[in-house]
Every structure is written in C-alpha cells, then in structure tokens.
N, C-alpha and C positions, 0 to 999 in steps of 0.2 A: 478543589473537588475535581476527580477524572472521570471523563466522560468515553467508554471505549464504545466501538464498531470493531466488525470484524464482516469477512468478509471469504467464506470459505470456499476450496474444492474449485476456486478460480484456472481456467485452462487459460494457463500464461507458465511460461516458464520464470520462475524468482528470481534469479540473475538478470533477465532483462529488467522489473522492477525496483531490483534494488538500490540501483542510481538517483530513481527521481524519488523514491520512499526517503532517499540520503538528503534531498533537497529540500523538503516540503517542513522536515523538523526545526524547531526554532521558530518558525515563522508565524506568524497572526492567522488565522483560517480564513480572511479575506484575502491575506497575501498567496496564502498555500492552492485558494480556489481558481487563482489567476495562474500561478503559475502549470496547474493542471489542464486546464481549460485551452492554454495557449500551446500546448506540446500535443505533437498529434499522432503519439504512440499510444498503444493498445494500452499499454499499462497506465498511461496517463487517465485514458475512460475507466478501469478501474480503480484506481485508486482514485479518482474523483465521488466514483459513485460511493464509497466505501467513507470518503471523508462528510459528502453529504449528508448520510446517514447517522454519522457521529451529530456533527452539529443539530440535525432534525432532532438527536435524543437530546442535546443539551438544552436546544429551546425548550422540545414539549415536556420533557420529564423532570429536570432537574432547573429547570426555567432560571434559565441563562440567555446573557443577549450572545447576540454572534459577533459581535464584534470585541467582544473581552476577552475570545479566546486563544489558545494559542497550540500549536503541534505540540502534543511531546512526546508524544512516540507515532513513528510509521515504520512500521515492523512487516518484512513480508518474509515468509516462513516456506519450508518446503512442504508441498502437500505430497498425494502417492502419486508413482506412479505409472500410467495405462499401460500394460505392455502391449504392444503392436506388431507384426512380421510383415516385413515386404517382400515378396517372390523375389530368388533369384537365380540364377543360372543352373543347372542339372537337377534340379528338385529341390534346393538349397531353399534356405529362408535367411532374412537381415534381421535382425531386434530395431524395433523403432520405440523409444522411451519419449513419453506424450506424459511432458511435466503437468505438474500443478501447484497452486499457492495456496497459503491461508493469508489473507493481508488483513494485518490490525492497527487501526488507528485511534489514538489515545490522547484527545483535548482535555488540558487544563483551564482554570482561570486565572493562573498564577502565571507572569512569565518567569520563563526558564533560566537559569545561569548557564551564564557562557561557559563553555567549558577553554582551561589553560590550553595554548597550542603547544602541541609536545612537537616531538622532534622533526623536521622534515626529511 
C-alpha cells in the first residue's frame, strides 16, 4: 500500500532539495526522520514537514504502524516561477527568478529492492 504527501508552491529552490530527497529513499521513516532532523538546511524543515505528514496519513487513514514503513519515493519537482526586478544603474532593471517546489513523498509497506549499481 502507498501512502503519498505532497507538499506544494514550497519557496525553496529544487536543486537545493534534491540531494537530501536522494538520501532519504530506501530508507525506514524512522531512519529518513533522523536523518532530516539532524541536517539543518531549509530543505531538510521541509522535507521533514512533508514526510511527517505522510506518516500522520499512514497511521490515521490507512492505519499502519510507523515503524513498517519505508521511503519510496521523495520527489521534488519544479514549481513556478516569481518573477522579480532589481534596480539598476541608468533606469535599467535585473530579472530576479524567486523558485519554487512541489515535494512529494510516497511511503510503502513493502521494502524496496535495491536497485543493480550501473556504471560508475
């Protein structure tokens, strides 16, 4: 059974998430909550909040323990985005592009298969 969260219109740039979204898969959601909790990037408080969220659904809706579960998907997506100008010299303007994410996280009960390592 999948259990998703999602977590939209997040002001964070997705590049910066995409590292620890790479790290958190595979793992039990007790291991995935530790490893969020102990990183103290921005993206780490979201993607924590977003993975809690998941689990809160697995317990109360689909009533699962937390400790059976496991990552299988932390997906952080591009959201739109803000366009901004910042003054500059002679009446001139800068584009300033103000990202955003959609982050979705997606617990099983099943652990995952490793996937074969390909090529380095």
């Amino acid at each position: 059974m999948e259990i998703i969260a999602t977590s939209r219109f997040v002001r964070l740039a997705p590049t910066k998430a995409r590292d620890l979204a790479r790290a958190l898969r595979g793992k039990t959601a007790g291991a995935a909550l530790q490893v969020v909790e102990l990183n103290r990037r921005k993206a780490a408080v979201c993607l924590g909040k977003t993975l809690k969220s998941a689990i809160a659904n697995a317990e109360n809706n689909a009533e699962l323990s937390a400790d059976k579960l496991y990552v299988a998907e932390a997906v952080v997506e591009n959201g739109p985005t803000i366009p901004r100008f910042w003054p500059r010299a002679r009446g001139s303007a800068a584009p300033i592009r103000k990202k955003t994410c959609h982050i979705r996280v997606v617990l099983t009960d099943e652990k995952p298969a490793k996937k074969p390592a390909g090529k380095a």
